[in-house]
N, C-alpha and C positions, 0 to 999 in steps of 0.2 A: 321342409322337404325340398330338393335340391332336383332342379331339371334333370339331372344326369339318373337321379333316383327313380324315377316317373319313366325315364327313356328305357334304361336297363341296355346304355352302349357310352362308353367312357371315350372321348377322344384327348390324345397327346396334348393336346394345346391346356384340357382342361389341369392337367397335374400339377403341380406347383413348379413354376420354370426353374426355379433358382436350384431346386434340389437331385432336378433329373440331369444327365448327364449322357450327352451319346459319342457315340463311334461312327462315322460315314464310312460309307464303303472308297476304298481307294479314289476310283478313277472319279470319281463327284467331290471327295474332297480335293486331289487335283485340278480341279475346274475351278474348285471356289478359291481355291490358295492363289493361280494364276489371275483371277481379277483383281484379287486383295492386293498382290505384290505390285501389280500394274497401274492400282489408283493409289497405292502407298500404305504400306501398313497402319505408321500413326497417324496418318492422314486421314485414314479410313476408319477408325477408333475414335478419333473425334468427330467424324463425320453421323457416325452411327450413336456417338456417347457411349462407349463401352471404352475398359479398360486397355490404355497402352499394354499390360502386361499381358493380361488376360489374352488378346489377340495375338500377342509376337509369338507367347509360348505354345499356343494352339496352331500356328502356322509354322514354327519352326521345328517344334519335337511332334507334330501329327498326335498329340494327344484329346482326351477327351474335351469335349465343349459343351459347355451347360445351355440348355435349352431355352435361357434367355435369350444367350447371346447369339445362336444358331437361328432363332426366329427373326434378331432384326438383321441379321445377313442377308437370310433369303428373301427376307420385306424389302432390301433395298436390292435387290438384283431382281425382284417382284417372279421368284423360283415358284408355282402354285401344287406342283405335283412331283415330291420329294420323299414321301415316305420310306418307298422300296429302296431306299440311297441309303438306309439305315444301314448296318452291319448289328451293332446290339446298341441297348441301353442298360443302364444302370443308375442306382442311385452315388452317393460318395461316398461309400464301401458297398462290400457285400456281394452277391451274385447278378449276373449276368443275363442279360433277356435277350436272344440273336433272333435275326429277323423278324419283327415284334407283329404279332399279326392287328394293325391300326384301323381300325379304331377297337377298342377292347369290348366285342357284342356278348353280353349275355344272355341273349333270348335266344334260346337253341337248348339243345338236350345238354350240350356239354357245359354251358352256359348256370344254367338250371340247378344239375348238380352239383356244381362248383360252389354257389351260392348254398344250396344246401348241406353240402361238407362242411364248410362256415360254420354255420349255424349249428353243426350238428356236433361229430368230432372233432371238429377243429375249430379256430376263431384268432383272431388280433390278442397277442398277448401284452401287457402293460410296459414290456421292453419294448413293442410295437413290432414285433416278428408276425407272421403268417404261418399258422404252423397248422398240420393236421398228425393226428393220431391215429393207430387202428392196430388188433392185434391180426386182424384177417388181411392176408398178401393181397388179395384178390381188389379189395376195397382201396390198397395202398397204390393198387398199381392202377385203378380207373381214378384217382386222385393223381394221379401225375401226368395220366393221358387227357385229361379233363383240361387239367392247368394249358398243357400244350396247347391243346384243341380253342382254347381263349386268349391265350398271351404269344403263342409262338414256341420258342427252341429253347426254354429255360433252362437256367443253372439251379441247382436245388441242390441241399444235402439233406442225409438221414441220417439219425444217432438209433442207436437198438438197445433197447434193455430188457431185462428180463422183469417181468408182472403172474405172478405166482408160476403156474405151469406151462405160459406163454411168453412171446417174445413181443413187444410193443414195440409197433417202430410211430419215430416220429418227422414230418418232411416239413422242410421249413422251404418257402418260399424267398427270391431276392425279397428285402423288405422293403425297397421304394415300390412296391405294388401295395403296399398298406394305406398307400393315396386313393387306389382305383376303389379301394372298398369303401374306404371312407366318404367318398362320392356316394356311391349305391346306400348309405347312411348307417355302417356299421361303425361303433366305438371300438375304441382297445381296452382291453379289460376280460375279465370274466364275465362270464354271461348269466349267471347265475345275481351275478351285480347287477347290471348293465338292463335287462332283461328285454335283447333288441326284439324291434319288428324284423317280420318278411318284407325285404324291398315291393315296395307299390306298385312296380312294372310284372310282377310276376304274377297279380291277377288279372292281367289284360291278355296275358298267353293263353295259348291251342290246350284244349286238353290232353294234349299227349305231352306236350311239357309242366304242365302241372302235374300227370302222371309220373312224369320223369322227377320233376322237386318231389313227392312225396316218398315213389321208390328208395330214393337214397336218404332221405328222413327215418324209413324205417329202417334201412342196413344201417344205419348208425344207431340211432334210439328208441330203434319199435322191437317189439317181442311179439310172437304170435302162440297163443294162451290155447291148446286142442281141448285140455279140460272146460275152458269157462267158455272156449267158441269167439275167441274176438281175438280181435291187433289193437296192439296197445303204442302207441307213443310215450316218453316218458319226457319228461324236464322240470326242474329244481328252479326255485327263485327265492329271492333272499323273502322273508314275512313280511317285510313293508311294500309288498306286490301283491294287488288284488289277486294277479291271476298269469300265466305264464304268455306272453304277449306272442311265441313261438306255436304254442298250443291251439290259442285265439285263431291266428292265423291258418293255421293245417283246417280249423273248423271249419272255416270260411270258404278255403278252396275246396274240402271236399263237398260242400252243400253245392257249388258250382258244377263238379261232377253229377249230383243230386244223389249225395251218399251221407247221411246224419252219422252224426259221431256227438261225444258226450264227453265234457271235461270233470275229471273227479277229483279233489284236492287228498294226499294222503297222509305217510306222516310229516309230521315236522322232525326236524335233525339239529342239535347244535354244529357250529362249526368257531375255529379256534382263528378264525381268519377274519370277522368278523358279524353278522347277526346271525337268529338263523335260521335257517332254510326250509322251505317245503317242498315236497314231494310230490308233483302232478301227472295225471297221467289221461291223453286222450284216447277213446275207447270205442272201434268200430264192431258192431255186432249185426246178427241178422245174415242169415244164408244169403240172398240177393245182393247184397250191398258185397259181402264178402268175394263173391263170385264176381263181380263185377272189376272190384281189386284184382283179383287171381289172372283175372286176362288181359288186365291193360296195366298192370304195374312191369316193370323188370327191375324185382331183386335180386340184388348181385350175390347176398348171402343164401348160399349154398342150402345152410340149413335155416336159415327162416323160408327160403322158396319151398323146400321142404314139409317144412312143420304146416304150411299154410294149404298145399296141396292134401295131407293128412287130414287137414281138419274140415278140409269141403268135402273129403270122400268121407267123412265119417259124421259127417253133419245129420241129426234125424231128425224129423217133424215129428209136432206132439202127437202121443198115442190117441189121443182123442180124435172125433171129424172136428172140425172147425166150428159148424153151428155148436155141436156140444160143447167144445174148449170154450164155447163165449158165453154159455149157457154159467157154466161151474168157476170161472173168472169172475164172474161178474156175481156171483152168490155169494163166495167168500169174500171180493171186497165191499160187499153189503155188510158183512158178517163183520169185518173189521172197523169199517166204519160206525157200526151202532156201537161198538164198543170204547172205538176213541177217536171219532171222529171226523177220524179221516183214515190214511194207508198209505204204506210204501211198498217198493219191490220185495225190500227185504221180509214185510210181515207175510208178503203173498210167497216169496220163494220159502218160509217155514213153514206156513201153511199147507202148500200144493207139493214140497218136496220137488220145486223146479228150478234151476242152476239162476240164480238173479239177474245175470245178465240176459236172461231169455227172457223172465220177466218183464225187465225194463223195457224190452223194446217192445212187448207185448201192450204196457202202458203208454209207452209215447204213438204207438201205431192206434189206441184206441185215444187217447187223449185227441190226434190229428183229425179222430174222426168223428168232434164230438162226443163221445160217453163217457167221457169222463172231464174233471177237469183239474190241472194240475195249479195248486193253490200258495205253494211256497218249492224253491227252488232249492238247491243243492248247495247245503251249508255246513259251515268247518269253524270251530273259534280255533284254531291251528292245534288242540288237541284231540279232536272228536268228530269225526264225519257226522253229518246228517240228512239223510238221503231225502230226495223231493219227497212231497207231500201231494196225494189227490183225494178227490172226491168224485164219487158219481152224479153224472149229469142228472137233474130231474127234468 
């Protein structure tokens, strides 16, 4: 893991020198052309060990200078506070970054969700582009104010296609910023391959920016279920992955929030790309927890903020009082257990005719408290769910 990973703030010096490439603003590269000429240009090229050519041409056509050669310029005129002299950077092609906001911080809301766009519908593709997807404008357009908000006055393109009765667009970043991520410790590839972590610095954040990374997790890969009463995350990993390390993650920060969530493996899928794949999906249930979402999330998608307000106004508590519901809970998994031993949610949701995911948490809230105790965990040979296993405490 890589200091810069741990920081979650990327500075210019750490990017690879050889590959970046800047523009100074006029009147600062006239300053530095008039030293260069007055101590000699090839003079000054072997003085510093850099290229005769490399210097003349950079002095004489005002063109770009690779950020090798630009740091031991201003090492040897000992320049300490030169950022804002930028005009843009770029890599050696490609688009354009102006006025580059340095050092690159992404501990901030915009920060936050950029790194989750990443992870979510977008990522580092194997040509090493930066690209993100979405069919919703709305989503397309806080991913380009996002990028701003982190990097400065970027150049970007978008291509548009058509995806059954919607329009897909896709924004490709300059791709020398495929360096910044790769610091933060993202691979190029699919991710479904790859099967990266959350950068390390993002559980050291304010809960309103973990609020903020999870919000745009779920505009990209979460659904909100009004029948079953939960939000769901989703993410796919090749079969040779215990478990989706994206998933893992979201777990970990919501228990920081103090809001439990439950990873369920589902089906397996071939793929003609290489191994193949599973289907995971993290699963928040529980009126309180849900409601707690509801007021400190900001989902940008219209109708999942929607669907989620629907499903806390439509939320009921069981017909029963409470002592009774734990009275008739606790009978039937008596009832179940003499018969095999033990019980799952599933045998109690056919049993009691109760939606399972209400079950489940009705188990993990009794398991926490004591009366029960949960004996084997949530298992998959990648063709067959098998749901936890309890018994009743004696």
């Amino acid at each position: 893991m890589s200091l810069r990973e741990k920081e979650g703030i990327i500075f210019l010096e750490d990017l690879p020198n050889k590959e970046i490439f800047i523009c100074l603003k006029k009147d600062f590269f006239n300053e530095l052309s008039i030293k260069i000429r007055t101590f000699g240009i090839f003079k000054f090229a072997r003085e510093i060990n850099v290229s005769n050519r490399i210097l003349c041409h950079w002095i004489t056509e005002s063109s770009l200078i690779r950020l090798d050669v630009l740091l031991k310029i201003l090492n040897y005129f000992n320049y300490l506070n030169w950022k804002d002299k930028i005009s843009f950077l770029r890599g050696k092609d490609g688009n354009k970054l102006y006025n580059p906001k340095l050092p690159f911080d992404f501990r901030n809301p915009s920060g936050v969700k950029l790194i989750s766009s990443i992870l979510g519908d977008g990522g580092l593709s194997n040509k090493e582009d930066i690209i993100y997807s979405n069919t919703n404008p709305i989503l397309i357009k806080d991913f380009i104010k996002d990028s701003k908000n982190v990097f400065g006055d970027i150049e970007f393109y978008i291509c548009k296609s058509n995806k059954k009765n919607s329009i897909i667009e896709v924004i490709y970043l300059p791709s020398f910023l495929r360096h910044v991520f790769y610091l933060l410790g993202f691979e190029k590839g699919k991710k479904v391959v790859n099967n990266p972590l959350i950068p390390s610095f993002i559980y050291k954040l304010s809960d309103k920016n973990i609020f903020n990374f999870i919000s745009k997790m779920i505009d990209d890969e979460g659904s909100v279920n009004i029948k079953s009463k939960h939000i769901s995350i989703s993410s796919a990993v090749e079969d040779n992955h215990i478990n989706s390390n994206i998933l893992l993650g979201i777990k970990d920060l919501l228990l920081k929030l103090n809001i439990h969530s439950e990873i369920y493996i589902g089906n397996t899928y071939s793929s003609t790309r290489g191994r193949n794949r599973l289907n995971m999906k993290l699963e928040i249930h529980n009126y309180d927890q849900l409601k707690i979402l509801f007021e400190n999330l900001n989902i940008r998608s219209r109708n999942k903020s929607k669907k989620l307000k629907i499903l806390l106004n439509s939320y009921s508590q069981m017909h029963y009082s409470m002592k009774r519901c734990k009275e008739i809970y606790l009978f039937k998994m008596e009832q179940i257990e003499k018969e095999k031993g033990f019980f799952t949610a599933s045998d109690l949701s056919i049993l009691l005719n109760r939606k399972v995911g209400h079950i489940r948490n009705m188990l993990l809230k009794y398991n926490k408290e004591n009366i029960i105790n949960k004996t084997e965990g949530v298992k998959s040979d990648g063709l067959t769910f098998y749901p936890a296993r309890y018994i009743i405490r004696k």
